[in-house]
C-alpha positions, -999 to +999 in steps of 0.1 A: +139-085+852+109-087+832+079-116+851+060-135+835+033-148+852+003-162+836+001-192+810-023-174+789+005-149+777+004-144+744+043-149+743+043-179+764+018-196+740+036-187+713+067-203+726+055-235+735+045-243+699+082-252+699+078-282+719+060-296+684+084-301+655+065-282+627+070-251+645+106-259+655+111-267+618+089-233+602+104-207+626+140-222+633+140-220+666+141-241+695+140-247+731+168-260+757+156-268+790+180-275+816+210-256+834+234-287+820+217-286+786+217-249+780+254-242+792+266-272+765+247-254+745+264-221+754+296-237+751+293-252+720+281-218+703+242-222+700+228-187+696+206-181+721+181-151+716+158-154+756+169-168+787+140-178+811+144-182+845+125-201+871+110-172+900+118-188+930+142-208+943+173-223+919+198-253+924+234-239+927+238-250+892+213-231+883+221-200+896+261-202+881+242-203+851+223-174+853+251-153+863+267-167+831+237-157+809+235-126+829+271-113+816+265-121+780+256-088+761+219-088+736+208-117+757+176-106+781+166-128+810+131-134+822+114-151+848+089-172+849+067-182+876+057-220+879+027-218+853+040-203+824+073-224+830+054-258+827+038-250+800+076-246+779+086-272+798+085-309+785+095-326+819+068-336+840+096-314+863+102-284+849+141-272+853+144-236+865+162-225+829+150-231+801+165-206+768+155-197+734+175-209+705+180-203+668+186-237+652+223-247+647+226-250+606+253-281+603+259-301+574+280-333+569+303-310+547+312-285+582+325-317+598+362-317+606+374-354+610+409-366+623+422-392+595+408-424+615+374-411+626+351-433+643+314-421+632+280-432+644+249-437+624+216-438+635+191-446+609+149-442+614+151-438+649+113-427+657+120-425+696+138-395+713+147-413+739+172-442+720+185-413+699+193-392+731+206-421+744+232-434+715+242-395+712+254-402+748+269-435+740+291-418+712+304-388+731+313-409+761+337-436+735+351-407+719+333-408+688+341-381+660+304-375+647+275-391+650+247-387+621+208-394+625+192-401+593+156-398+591+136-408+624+131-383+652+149-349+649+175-342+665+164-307+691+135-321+699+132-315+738+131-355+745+165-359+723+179-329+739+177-341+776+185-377+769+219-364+754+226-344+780+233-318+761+258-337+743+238-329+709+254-301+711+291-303+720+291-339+699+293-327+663+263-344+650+245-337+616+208-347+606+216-358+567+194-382+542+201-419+532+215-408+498+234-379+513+251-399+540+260-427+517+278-404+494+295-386+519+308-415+531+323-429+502+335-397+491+356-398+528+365-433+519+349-441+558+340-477+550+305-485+568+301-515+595+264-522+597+246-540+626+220-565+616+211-598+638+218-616+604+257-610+599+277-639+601+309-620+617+304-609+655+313-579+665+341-578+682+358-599+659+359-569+630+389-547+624+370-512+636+404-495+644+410-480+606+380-451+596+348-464+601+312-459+604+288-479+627+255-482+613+224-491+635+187-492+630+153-493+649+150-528+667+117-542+653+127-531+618+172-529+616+186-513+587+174-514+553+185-534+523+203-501+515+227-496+540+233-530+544+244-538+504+268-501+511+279-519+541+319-531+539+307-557+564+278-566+588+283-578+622+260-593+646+256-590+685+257-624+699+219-632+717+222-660+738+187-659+759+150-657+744+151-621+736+157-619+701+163-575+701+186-554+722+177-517+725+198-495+700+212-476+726+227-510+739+235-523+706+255-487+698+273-484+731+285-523+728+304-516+689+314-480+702+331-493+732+345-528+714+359-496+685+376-480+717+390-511+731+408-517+697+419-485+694+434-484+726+453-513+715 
């Protein structure tokens, strides 16, 4: 196996331009970092064109990966020694895998939804971390899709580790306003969306039919235009001083109250 050991190489450098979304964006490639991240990846069939490998000592996770990646034909491992591997790293960190990826190409049109989906929709989310973090919410209460327009996108390293992978295994599409609108009425998925001004609470709307859950950035919520497409708006009930919940909250409370009805 090939070994890297400088952060200076040329290849290394090269590389780590990835960690900056231009460069994701121009070459179509990514990173994944993480034994847990890169076998979702894996699993959900994300080409992966490099495999890098810490040099030295693995966590037993680790290693079952690398004996995975190590079987699979036209992929070449490489290690890494602890410079060049924090510099493609974006943990303070650094996991002992971390892969090269083409960029998966999904459009709303490639989803494949069951005739009552449950969809979440994350709109202008600018920090990886909430959008990692309602990816999460959505896998884990069975959601169907999830959709992030605008805001942060969605393989940047931050959004990949706060999913836990998930990005990958949920199927989830980056899409525009105008695009997502139209897809969703051409589905006939009526849209519920969150805004602290709704009259209806949550939990008191019918989310058991189709539907799509709609939430925005806290300081700003969703725009007149999602919420005049909206079939209804419904509020979270804020009973203290704070006047915001995080959107990673505010998504995992209608996801899970959309499970609870339709577990009857």
């Amino acid at each position: 196996m090939e070994l890297i050991t400088s952060a200076a190489n040329p290849r290394v450098k090269a590389l780590a331009r990835l960690l900056e979304r231009k460069e994701r964006e121009r070459t179509g490639q990514f990173l994944i970092e993480g034994a847990r991240e890169v076998e979702r990846a894996l699993r959900a069939g994300v080409e992966l064109e490099l495999a890098f490998v810490r040099d030295g000592a693995l966590t037993p996770e680790e290693e079952a990966l690398c004996r995975t990646l190590a079987r699979l034909e036209r992929l070449r491992l490489v290690a890494l020694a602890e410079a060049p591997l924090k510099k493609l790293s974006g943990r303070e960190n650094p996991a002992g895998v971390i892969a090269l990826a083409r960029l998966p190409r999904r459009s709303l049109d490639s989803l494949t939804l069951p005739p009552d989906p449950l969809v979440l929709v994350g709109v202008g989310l600018e920090k990886p971390g909430n959008l990692g973090a309602i990816l999460r919410c959505a896998d884990a209460a069975g959601a169907h899709a999830a959709v992030a327009v605008g805001g942060v996108d969605l393989y940047s390293p931050q959004v990949v580790r706060n999913s836990t992978g998930v990005v990958f295994s949920l199927p989830t599409v980056a899409a525009s306003e105008g695009e997502v609108l139209a897809w969703l009425a051409g589905r006939g998925i009526p849209l519920v969306a969150a805004t602290p001004h709704a009259e209806q609470l949550y939990w008191d709307a019918d989310l058991r039919g189709p539907v799509a859950l709609a939430v925005g950035p806290e300081h700003e919520g969703l725009s007149a235009a999602w919420l005049e497409a909206a079939r209804r708006t419904v509020r979270i009930p804020m009973q203290g001083q704070a006047d915001s919940l995080n959107v990673s909250v505010s998504a995992a409370l209608l996801l899970y109250e959309a499970l609870r009805q339709r577990r009857g």
